[in-house]
FIGUDREN-231080 format. One record per residue: x, z, y of N, C-alpha, C, O in turn. Coordinates in steps of 0.2 Angstrom, whole numbers, always signed. Last residue first. Layout:
% FIGUDREN-231080
<nx: X&nz: Z&ny: Y&cax: X&caz: Z&cay: Y&cx: X&cz: Z&cy: Y&ox: X&oz: Z&oy: Y>
...
***
This chain:
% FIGUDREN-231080
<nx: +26&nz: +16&ny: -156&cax: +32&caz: +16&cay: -151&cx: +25&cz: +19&cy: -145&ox: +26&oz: +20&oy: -139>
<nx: +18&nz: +16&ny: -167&cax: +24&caz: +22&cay: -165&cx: +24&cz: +25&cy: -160&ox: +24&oz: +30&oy: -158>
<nx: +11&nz: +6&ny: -163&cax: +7&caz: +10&cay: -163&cx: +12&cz: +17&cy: -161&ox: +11&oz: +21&oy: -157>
<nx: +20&nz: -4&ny: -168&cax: +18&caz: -4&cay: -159&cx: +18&cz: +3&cy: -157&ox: +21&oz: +6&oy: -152>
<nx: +19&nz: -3&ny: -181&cax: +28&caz: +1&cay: -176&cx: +25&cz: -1&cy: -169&ox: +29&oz: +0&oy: -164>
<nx: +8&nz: -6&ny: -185&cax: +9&caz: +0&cay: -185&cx: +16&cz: +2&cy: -180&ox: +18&oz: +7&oy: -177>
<nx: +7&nz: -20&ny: -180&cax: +5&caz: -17&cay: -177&cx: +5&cz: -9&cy: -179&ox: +1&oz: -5&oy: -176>
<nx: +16&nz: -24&ny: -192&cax: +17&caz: -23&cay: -187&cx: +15&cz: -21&cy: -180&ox: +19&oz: -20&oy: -175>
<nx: +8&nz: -21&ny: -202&cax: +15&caz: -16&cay: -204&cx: +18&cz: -18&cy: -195&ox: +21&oz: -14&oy: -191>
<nx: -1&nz: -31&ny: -201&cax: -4&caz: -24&cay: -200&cx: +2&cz: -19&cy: -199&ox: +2&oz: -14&oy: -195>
<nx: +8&nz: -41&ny: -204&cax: +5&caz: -41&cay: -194&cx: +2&cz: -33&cy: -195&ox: +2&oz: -30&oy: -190>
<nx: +10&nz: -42&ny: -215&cax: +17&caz: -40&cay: -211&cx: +14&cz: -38&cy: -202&ox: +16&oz: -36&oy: -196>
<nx: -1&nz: -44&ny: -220&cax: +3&caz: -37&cay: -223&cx: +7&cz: -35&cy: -216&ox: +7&oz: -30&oy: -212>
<nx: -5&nz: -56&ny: -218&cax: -7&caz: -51&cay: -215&cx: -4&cz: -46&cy: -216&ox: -4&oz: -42&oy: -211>
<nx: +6&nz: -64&ny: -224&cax: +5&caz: -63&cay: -215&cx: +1&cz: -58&cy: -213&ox: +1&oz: -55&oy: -207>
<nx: +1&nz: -62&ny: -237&cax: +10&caz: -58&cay: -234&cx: +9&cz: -59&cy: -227&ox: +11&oz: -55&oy: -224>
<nx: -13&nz: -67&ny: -237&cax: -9&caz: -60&cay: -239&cx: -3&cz: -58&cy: -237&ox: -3&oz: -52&oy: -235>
<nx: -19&nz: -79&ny: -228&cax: -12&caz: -77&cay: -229&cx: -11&cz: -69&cy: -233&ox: -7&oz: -66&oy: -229>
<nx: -31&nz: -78&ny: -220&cax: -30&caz: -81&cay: -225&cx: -24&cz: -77&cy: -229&ox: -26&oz: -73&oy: -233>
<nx: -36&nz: -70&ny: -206&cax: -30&caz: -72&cay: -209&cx: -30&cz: -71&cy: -216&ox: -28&oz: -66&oy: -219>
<nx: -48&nz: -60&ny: -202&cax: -49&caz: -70&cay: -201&cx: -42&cz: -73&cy: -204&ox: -43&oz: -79&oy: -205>
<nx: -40&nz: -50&ny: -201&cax: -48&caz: -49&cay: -206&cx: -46&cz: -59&cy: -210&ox: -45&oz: -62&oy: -215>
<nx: -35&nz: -49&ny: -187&cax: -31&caz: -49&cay: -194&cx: -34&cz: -53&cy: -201&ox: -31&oz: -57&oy: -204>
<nx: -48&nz: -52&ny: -180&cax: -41&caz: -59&cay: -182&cx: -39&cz: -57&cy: -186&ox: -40&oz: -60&oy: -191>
<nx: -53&nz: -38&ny: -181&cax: -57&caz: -46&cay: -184&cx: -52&cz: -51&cy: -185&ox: -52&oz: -54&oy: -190>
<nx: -45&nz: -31&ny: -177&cax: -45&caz: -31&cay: -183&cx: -49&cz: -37&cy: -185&ox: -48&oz: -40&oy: -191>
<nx: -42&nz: -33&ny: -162&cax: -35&caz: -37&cay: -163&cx: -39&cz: -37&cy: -175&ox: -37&oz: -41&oy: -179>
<nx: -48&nz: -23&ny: -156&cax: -49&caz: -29&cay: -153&cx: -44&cz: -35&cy: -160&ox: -44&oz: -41&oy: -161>
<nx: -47&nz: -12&ny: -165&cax: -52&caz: -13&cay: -166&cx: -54&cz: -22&cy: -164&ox: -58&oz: -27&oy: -167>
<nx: -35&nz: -7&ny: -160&cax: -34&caz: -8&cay: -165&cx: -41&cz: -13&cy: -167&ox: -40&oz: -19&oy: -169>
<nx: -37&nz: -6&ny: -146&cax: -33&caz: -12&cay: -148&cx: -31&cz: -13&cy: -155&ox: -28&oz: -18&oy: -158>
<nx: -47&nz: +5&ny: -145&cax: -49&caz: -1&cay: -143&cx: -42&cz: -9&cy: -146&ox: -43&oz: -15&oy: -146>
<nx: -37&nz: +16&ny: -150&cax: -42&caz: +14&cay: -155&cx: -45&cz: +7&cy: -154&ox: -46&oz: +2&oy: -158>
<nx: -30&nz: +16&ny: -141&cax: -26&caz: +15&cay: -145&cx: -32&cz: +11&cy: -149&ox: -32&oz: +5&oy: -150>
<nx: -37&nz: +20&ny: -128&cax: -35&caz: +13&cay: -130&cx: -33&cz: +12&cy: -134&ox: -31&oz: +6&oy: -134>
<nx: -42&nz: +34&ny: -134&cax: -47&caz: +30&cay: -136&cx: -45&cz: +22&cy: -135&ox: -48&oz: +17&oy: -138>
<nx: -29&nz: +39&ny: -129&cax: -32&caz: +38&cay: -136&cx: -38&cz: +34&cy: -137&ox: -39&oz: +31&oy: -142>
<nx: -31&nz: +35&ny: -114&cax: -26&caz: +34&cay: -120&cx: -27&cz: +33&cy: -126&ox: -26&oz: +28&oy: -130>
<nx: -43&nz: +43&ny: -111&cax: -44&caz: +36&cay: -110&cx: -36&cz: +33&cy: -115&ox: -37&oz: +29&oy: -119>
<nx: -40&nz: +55&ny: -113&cax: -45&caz: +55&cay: -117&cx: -45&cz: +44&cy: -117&ox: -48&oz: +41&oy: -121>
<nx: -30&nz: +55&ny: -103&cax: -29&caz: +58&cay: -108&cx: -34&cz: +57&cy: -115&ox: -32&oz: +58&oy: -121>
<nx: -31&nz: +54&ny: -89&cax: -32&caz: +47&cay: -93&cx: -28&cz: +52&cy: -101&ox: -23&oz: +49&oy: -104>
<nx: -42&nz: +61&ny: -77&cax: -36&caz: +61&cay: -82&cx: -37&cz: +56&cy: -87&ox: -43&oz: +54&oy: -89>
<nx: -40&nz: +56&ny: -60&cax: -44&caz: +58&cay: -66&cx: -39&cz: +58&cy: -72&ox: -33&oz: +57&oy: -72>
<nx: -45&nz: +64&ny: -44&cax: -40&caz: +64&cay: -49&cx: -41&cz: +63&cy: -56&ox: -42&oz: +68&oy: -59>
<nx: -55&nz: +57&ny: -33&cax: -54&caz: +61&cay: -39&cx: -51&cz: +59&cy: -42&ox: -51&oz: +54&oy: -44>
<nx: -62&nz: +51&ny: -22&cax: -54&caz: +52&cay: -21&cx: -54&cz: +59&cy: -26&ox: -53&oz: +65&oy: -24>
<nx: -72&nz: +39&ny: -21&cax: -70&caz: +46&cay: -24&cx: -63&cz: +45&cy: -25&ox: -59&oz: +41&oy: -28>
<nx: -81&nz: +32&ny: -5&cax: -76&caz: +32&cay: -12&cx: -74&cz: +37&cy: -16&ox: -74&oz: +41&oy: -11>
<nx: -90&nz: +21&ny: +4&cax: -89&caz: +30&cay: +3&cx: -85&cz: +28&cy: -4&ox: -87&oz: +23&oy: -7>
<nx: -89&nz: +15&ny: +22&cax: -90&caz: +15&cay: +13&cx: -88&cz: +18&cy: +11&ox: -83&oz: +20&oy: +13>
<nx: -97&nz: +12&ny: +36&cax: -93&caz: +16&cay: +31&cx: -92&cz: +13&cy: +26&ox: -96&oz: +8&oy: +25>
<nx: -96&nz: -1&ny: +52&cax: -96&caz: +2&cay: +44&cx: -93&cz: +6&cy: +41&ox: -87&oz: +6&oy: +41>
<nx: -97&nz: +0&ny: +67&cax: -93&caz: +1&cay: +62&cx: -96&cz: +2&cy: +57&ox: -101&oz: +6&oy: +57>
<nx: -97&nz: -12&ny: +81&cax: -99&caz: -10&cay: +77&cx: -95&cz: -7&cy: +71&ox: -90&oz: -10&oy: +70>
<nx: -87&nz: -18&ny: +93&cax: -96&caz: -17&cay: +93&cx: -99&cz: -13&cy: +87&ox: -104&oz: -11&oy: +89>
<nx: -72&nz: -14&ny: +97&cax: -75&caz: -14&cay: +90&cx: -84&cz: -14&cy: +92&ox: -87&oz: -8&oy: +94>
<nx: -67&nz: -17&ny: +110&cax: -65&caz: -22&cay: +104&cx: -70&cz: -22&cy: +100&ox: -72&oz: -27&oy: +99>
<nx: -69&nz: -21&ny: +126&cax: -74&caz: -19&cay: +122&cx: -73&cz: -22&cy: +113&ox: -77&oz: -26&oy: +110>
<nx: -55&nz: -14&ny: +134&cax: -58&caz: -18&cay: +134&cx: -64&cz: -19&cy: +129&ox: -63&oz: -13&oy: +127>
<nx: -44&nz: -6&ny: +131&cax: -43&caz: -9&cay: +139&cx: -51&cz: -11&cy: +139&ox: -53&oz: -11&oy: +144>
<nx: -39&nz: +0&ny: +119&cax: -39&caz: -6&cay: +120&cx: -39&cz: -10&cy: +128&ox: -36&oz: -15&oy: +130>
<nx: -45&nz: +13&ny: +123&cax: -39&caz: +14&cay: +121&cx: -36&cz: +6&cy: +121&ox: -30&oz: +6&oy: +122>
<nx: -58&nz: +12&ny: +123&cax: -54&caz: +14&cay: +131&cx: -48&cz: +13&cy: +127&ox: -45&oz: +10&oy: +131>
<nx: -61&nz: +7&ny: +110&cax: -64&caz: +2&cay: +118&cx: -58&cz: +3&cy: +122&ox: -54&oz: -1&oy: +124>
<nx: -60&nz: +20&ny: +103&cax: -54&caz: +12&cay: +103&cx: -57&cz: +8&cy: +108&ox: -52&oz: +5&oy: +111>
<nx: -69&nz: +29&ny: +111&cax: -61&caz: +29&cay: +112&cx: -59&cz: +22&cy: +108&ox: -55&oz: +19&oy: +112>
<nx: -80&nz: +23&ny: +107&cax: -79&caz: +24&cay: +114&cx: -70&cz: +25&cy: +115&ox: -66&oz: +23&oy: +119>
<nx: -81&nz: +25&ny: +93&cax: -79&caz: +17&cay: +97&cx: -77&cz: +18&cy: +103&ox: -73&oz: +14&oy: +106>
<nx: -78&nz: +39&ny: +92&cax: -75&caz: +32&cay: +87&cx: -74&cz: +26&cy: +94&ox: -70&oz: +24&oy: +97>
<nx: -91&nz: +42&ny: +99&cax: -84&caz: +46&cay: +99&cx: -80&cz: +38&cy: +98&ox: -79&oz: +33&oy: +102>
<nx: -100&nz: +36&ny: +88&cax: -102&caz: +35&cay: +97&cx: -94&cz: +35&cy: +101&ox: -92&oz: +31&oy: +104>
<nx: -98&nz: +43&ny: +77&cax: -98&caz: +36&cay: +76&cx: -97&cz: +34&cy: +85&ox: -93&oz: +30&oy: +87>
<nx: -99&nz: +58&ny: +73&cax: -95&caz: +54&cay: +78&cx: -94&cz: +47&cy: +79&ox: -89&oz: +46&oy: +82>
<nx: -109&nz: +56&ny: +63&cax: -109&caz: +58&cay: +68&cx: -105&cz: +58&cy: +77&ox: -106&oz: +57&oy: +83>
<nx: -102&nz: +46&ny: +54&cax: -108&caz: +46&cay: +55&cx: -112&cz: +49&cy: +62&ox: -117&oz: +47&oy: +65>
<nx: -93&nz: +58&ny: +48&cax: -90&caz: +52&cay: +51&cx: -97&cz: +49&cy: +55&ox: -96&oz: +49&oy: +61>
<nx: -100&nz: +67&ny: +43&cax: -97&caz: +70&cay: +49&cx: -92&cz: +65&cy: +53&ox: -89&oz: +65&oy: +58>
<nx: -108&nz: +59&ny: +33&cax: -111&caz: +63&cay: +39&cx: -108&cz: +65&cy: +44&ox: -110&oz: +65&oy: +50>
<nx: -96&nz: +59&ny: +25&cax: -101&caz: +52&cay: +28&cx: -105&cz: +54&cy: +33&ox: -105&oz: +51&oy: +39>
<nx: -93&nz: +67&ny: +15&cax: -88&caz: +68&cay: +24&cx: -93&cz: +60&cy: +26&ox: -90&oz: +57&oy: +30>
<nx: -96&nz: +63&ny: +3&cax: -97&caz: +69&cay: +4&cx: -94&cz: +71&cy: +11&ox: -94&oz: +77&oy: +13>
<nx: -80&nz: +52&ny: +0&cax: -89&caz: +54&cay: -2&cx: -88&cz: +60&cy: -1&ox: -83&oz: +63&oy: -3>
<nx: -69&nz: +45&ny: +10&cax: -72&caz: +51&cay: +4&cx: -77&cz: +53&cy: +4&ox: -79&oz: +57&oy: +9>
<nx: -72&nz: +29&ny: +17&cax: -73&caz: +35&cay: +18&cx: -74&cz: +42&cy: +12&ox: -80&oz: +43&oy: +11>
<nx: -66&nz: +14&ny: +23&cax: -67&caz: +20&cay: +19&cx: -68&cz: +24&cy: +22&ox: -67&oz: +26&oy: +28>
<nx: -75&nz: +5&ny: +38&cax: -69&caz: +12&cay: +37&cx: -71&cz: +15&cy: +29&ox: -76&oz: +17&oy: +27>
<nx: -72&nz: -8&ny: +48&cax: -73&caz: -6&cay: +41&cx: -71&cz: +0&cy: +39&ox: -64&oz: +0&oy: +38>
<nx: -76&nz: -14&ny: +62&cax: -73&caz: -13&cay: +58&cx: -76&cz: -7&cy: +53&ox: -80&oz: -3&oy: +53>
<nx: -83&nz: -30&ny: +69&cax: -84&caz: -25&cay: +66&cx: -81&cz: -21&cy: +62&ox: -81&oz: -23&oy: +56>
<nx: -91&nz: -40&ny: +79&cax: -84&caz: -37&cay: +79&cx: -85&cz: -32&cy: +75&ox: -90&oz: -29&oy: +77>
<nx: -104&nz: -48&ny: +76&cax: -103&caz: -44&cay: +79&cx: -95&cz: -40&cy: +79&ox: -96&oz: -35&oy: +75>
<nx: -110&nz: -65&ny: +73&cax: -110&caz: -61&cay: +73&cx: -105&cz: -55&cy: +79&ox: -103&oz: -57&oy: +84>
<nx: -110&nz: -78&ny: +75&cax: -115&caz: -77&cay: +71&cx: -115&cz: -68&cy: +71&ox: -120&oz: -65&oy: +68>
<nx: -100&nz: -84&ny: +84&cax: -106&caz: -83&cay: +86&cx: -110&cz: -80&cy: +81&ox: -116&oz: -80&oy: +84>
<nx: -89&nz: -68&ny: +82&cax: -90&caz: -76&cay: +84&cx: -97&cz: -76&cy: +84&ox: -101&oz: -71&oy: +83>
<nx: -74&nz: -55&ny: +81&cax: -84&caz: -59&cay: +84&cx: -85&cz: -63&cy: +82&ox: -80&oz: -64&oy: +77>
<nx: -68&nz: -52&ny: +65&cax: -67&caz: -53&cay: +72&cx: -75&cz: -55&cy: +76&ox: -81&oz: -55&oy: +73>
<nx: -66&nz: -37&ny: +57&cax: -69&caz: -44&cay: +59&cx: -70&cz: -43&cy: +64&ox: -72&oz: -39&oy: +68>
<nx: -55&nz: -25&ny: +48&cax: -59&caz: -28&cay: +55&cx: -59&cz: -35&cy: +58&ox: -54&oz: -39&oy: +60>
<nx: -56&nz: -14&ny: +33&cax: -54&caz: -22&cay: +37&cx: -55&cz: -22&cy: +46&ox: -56&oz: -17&oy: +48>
<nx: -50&nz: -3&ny: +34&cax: -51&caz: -6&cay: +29&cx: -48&cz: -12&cy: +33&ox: -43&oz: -13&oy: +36>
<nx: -45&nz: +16&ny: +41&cax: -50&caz: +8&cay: +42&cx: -47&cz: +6&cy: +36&ox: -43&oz: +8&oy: +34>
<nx: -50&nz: +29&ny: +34&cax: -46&caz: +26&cay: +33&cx: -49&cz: +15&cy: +34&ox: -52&oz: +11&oy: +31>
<nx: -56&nz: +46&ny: +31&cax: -57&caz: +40&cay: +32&cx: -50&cz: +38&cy: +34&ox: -45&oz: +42&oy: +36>
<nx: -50&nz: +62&ny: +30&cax: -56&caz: +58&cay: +27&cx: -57&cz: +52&cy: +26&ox: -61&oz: +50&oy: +22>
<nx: -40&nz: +65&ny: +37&cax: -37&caz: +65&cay: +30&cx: -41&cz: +62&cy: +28&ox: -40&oz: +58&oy: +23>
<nx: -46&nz: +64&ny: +49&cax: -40&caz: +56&cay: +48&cx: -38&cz: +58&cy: +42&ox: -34&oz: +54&oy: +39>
<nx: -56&nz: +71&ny: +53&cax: -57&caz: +66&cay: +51&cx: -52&cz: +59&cy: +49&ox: -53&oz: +53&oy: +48>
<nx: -47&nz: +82&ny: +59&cax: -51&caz: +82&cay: +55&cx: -52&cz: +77&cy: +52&ox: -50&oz: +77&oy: +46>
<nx: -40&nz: +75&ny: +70&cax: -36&caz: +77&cay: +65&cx: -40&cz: +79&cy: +59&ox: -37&oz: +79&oy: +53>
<nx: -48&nz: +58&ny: +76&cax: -45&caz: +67&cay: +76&cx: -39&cz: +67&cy: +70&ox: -35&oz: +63&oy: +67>
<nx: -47&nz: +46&ny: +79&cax: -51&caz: +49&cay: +76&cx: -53&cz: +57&cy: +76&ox: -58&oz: +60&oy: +77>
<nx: -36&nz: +41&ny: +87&cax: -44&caz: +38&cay: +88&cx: -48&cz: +43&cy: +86&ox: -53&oz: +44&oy: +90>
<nx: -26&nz: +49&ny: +82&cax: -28&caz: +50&cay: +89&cx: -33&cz: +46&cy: +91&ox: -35&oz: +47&oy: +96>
<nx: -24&nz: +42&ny: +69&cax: -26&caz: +50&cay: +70&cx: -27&cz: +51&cy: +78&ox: -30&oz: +56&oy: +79>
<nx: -24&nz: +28&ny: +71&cax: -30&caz: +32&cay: +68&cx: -29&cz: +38&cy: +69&ox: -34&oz: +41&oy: +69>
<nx: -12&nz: +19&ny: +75&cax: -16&caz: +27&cay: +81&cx: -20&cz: +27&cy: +79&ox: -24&oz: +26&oy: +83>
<nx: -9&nz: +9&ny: +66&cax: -5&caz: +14&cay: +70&cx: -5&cz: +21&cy: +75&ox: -1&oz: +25&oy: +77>
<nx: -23&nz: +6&ny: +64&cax: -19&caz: +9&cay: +59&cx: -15&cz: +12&cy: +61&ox: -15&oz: +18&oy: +60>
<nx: -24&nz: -1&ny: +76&cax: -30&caz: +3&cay: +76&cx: -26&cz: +7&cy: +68&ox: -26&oz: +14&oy: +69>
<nx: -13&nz: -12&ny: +76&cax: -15&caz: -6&cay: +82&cx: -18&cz: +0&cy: +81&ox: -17&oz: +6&oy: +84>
<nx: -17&nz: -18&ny: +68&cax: -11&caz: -15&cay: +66&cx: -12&cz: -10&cy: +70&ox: -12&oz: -5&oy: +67>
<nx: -29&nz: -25&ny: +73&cax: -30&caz: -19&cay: +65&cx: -24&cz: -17&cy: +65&ox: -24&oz: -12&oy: +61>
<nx: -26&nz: -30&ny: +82&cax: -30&caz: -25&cay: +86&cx: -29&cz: -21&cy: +78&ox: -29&oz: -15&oy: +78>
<nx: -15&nz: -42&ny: +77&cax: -15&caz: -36&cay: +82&cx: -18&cz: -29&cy: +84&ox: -15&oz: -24&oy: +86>
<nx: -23&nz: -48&ny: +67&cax: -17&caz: -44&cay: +67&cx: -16&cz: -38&cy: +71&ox: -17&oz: -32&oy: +70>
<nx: -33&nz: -55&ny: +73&cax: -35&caz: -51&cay: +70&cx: -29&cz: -44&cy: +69&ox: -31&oz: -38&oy: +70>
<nx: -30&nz: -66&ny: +84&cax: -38&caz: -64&cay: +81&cx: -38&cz: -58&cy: +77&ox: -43&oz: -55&oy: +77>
<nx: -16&nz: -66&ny: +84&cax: -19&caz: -64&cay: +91&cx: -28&cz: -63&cy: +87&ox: -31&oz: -58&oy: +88>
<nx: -13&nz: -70&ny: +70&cax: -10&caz: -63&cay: +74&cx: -14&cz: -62&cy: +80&ox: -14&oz: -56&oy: +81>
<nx: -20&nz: -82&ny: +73&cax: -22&caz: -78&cay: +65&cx: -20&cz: -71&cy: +69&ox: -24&oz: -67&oy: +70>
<nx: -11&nz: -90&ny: +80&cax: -19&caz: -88&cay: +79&cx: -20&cz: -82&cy: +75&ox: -24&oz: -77&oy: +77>
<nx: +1&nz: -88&ny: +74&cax: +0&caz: -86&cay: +81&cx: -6&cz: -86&cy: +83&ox: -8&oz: -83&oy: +88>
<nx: +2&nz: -95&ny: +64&cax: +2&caz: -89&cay: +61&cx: +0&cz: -86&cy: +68&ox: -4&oz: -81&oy: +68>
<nx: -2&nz: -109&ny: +68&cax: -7&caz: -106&cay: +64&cx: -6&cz: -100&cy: +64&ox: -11&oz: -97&oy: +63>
<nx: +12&nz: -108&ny: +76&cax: +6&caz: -106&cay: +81&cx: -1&cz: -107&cy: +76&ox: -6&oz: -106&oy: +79>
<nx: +26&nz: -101&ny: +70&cax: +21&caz: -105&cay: +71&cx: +15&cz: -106&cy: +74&ox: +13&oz: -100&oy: +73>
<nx: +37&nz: -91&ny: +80&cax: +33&caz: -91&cay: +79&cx: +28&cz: -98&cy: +77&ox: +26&oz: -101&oy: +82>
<nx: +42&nz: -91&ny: +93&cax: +47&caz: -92&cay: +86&cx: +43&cz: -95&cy: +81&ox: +44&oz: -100&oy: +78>
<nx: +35&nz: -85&ny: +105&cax: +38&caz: -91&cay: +104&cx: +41&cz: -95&cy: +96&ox: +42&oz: -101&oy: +96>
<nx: +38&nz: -69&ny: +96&cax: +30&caz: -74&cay: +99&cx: +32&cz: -82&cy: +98&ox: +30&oz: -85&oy: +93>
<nx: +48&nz: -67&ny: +102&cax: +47&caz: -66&cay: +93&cx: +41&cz: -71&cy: +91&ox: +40&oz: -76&oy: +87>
<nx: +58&nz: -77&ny: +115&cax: +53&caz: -71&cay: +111&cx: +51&cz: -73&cy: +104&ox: +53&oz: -78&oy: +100>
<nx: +75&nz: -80&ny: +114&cax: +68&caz: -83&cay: +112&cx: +65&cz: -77&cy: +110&ox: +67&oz: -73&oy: +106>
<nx: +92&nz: -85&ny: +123&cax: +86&caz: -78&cay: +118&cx: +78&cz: -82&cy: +119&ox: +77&oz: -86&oy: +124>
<nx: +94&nz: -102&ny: +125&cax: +96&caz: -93&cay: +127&cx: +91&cz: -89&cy: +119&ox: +88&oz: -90&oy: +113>
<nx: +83&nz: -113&ny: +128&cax: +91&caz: -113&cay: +128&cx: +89&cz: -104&cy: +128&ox: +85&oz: -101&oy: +131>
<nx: +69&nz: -122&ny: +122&cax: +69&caz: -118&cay: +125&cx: +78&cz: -113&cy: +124&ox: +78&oz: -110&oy: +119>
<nx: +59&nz: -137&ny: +124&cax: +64&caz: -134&cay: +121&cx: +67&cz: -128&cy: +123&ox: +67&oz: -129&oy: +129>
<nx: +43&nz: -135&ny: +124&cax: +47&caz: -137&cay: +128&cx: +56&cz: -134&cy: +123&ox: +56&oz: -128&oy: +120>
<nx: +32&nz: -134&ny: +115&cax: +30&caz: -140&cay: +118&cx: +37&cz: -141&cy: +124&ox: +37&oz: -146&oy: +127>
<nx: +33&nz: -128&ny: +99&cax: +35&caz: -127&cay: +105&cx: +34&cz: -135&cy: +109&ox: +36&oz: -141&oy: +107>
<nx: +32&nz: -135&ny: +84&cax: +30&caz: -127&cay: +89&cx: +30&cz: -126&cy: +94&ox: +27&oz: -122&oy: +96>
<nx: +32&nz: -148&ny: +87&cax: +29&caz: -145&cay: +80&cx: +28&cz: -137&cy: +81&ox: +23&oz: -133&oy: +79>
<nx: +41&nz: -155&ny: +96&cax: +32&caz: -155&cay: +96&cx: +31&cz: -150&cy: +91&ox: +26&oz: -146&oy: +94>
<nx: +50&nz: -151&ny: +107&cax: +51&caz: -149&cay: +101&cx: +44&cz: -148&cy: +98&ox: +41&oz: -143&oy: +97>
<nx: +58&nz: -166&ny: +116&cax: +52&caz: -158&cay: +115&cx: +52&cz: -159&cy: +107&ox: +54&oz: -164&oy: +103>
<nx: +73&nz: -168&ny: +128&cax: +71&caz: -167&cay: +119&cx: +65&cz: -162&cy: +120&ox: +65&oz: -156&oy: +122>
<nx: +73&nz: -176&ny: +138&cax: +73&caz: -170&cay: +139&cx: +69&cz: -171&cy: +132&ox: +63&oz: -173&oy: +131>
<nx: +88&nz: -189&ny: +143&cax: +82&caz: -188&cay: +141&cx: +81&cz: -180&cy: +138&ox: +86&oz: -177&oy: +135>
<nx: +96&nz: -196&ny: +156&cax: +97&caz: -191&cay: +151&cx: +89&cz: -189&cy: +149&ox: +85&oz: -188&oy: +153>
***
């Protein structure tokens, strides 16, 4: 009797229920143990990493992994103007995802600061009306044809309508 291996993901074939892990490609099983895990984790408990003050302001981004040229590092937005009160707890931050992981994840954090301003696209509408007229007048202008032009100015007027 011969014992079938399943070379392409699994090195033993395996009868019954199968972990989600096991199932798994083992490029995508790299990529999840380097990086997946510790940023889903770290997204999942940001309001007990950080506080409650500090979790309507910041928001991690990314998180790089070690290796030799560098240092584990995760990436936090931050709404401009709260950079200092994120900056001060910096020490806090890591000291709790360490102990919260078991282990020494995050060696360093970056901020990047952003405007969480509401803007109004009211003055930006109208003035794209004017930018697609403007974009599109030199081609019309460049059209030989009398009645094709007629009919593309009459056409971009029921755009315009609508």
């Amino acid at each position: 009797m011969q014992y079938k291996n399943n070379t392409k993901q699994r090195n033993v074939a395996i009868q019954g229920l199968r972990s989600f892990k096991d199932t798994l490609p083992k490029n995508l099983k790299k990529i999840i143990n380097k990086k997946g895990h510790i940023y889903s984790e770290t997204l999942g408990n940001w309001k007990y990493i950080v506080g409650e003050e500090l979790f309507g302001v910041c928001y991690p981004k990314t998180f790089k992994n070690s290796n030799r040229f560098g240092v584990s590092t995760l990436l936090i937005m931050v709404k401009r103007g709260h950079e200092v009160d994120l900056e001060y707890s910096k020490k806090e931050i890591l000291d709790k995802m360490n102990s919260f992981f078991g282990y020494s994840v995050v060696e360093k954090l970056k901020f990047i600061s952003f405007d969480d301003e509401q803007k109004t696209h009211t003055k930006n509408d109208a003035h794209q009306k004017n930018v697609t007229i403007n974009k599109y007048q030199n081609k019309l202008n460049d059209v030989k044809n009398d009645k094709i032009k007629k009919s593309l100015i009459e056409l971009t007027k029921v755009f315009r309508e609508k």
